[in-house]
Backbone as a chain_set.jsonl record, in Angstrom:
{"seq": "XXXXXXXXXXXXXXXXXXXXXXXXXXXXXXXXXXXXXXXXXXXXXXXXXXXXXX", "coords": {"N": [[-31.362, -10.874, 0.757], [-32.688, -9.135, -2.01], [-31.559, -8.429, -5.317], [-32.267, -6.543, -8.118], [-32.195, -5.841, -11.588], [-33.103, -2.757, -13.65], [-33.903, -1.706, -16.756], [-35.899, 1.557, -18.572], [-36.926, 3.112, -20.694], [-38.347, 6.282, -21.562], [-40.158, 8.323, -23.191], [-40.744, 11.899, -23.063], [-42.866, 13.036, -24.054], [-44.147, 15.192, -23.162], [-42.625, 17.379, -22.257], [-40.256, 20.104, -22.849], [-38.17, 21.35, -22.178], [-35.251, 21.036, -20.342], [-35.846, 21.057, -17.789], [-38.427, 20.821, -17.501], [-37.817, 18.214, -17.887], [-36.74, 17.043, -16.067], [-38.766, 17.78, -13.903], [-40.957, 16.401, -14.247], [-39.456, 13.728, -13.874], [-38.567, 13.592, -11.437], [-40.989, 13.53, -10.036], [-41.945, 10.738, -10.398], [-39.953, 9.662, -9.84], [-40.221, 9.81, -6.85], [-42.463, 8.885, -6.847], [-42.011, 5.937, -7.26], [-40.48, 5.931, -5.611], [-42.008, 5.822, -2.787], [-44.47, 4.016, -3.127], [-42.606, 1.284, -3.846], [-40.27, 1.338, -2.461], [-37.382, 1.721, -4.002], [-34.301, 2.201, -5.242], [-33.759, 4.556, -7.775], [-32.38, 5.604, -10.655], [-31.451, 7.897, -13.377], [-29.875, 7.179, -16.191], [-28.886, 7.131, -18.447], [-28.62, 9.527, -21.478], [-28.456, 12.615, -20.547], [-28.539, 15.157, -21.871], [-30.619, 15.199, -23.202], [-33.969, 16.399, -24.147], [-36.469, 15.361, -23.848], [-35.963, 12.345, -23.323], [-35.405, 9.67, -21.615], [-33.867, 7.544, -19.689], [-34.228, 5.237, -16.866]], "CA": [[-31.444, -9.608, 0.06], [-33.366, -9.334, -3.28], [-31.058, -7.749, -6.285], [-32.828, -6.675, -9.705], [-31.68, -4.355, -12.306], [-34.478, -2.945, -15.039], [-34.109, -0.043, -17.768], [-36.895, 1.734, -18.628], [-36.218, 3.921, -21.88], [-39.244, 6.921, -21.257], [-40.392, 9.261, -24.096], [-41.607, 12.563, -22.49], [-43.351, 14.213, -25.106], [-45.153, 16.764, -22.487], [-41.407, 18.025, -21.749], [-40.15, 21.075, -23.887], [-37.027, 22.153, -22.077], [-34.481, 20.432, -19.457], [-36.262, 21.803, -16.721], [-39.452, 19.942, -17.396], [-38.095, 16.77, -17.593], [-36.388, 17.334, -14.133], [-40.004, 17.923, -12.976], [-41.601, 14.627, -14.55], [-38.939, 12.704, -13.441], [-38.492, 13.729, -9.749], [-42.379, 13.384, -9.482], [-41.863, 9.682, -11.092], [-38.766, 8.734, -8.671], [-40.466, 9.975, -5.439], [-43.819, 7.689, -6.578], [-41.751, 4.583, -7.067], [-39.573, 4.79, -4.327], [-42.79, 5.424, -2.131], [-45.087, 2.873, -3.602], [-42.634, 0.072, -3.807], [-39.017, 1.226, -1.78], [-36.809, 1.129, -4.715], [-33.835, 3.183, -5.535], [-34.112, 4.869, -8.973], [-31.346, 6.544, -10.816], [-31.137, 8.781, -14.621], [-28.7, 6.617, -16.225], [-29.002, 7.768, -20.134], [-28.081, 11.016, -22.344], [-29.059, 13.945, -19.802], [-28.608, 16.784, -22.181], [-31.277, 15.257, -24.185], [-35.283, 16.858, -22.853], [-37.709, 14.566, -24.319], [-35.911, 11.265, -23.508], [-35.03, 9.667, -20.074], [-33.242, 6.097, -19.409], [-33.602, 4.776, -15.77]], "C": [[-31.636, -9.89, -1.424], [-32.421, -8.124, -4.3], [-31.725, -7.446, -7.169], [-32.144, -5.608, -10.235], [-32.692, -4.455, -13.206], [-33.76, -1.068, -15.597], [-34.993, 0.206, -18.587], [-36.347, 3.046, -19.658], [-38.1, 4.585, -21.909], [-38.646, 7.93, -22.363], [-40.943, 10.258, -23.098], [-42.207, 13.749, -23.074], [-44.207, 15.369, -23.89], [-43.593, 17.893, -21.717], [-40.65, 19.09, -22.693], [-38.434, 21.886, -23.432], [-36.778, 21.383, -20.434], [-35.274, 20.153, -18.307], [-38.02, 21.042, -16.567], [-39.247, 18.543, -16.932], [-37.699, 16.748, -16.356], [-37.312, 16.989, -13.643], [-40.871, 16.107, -13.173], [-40.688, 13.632, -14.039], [-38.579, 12.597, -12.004], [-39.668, 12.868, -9.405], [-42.428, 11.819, -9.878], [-40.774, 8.907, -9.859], [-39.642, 8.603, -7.546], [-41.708, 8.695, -5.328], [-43.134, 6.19, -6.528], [-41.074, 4.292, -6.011], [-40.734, 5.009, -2.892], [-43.67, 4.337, -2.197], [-44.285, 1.364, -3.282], [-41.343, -0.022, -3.654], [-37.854, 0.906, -2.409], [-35.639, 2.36, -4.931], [-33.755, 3.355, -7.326], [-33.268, 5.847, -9.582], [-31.583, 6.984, -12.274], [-29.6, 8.033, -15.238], [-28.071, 6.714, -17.742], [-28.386, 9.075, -20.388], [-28.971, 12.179, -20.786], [-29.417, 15.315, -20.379], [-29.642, 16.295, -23.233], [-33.491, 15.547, -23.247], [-35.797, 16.364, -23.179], [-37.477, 12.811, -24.054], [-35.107, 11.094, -22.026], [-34.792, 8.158, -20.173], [-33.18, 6.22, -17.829], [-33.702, 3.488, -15.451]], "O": [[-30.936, -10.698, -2.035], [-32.601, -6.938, -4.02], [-32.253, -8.533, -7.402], [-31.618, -4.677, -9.625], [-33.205, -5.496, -13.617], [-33.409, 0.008, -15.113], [-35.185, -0.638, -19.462], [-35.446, 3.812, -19.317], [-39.027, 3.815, -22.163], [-37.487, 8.299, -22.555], [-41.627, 9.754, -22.206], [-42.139, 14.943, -22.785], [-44.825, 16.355, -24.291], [-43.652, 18.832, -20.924], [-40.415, 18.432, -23.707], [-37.769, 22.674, -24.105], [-37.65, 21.186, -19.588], [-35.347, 19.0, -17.881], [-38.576, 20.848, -15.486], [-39.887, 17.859, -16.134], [-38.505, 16.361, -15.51], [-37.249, 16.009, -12.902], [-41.156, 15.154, -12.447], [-41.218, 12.563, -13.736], [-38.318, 11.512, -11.485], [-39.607, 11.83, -8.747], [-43.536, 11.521, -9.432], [-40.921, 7.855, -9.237], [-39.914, 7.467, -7.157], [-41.936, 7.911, -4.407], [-43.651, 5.321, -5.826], [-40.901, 3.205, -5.46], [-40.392, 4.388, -1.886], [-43.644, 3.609, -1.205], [-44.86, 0.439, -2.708], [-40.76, -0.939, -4.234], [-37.125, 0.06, -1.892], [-36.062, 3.507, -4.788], [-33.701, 2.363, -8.053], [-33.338, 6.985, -9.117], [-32.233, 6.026, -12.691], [-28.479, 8.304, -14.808], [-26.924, 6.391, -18.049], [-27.694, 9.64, -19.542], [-30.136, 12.098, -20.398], [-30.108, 16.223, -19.918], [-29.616, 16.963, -24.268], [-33.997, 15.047, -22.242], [-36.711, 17.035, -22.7], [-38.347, 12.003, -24.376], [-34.44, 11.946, -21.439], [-35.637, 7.531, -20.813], [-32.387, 7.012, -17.319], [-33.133, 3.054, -14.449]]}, "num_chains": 1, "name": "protein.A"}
């Protein structure tokens, strides 16, 4: 069994309110954990909408 850990510090300037980034980042989880079977978690500030740590 293969371990890794990675953090990925994402600007989302096309995001304007909570509720966007939700949307960009769902649509972002679902492609990586189809593409390449990975689990993918929000691990940063949450109440902040333009900036995303996973």
């Amino acid at each position: 069994m293969t371990i890794g850990s990675v953090v990925f510090e994402l600007d989302i300037d096309s995001a304007f309110s909570l509720k966007e980034k939700r949307r960009v980042l769902n649509s972002l989880k679902t492609r990586l954990k189809n593409k390449f079977n990975v689990a993918v978690a929000e691990v940063g500030e949450k109440d902040v909408w333009n900036r995303a740590d996973l």
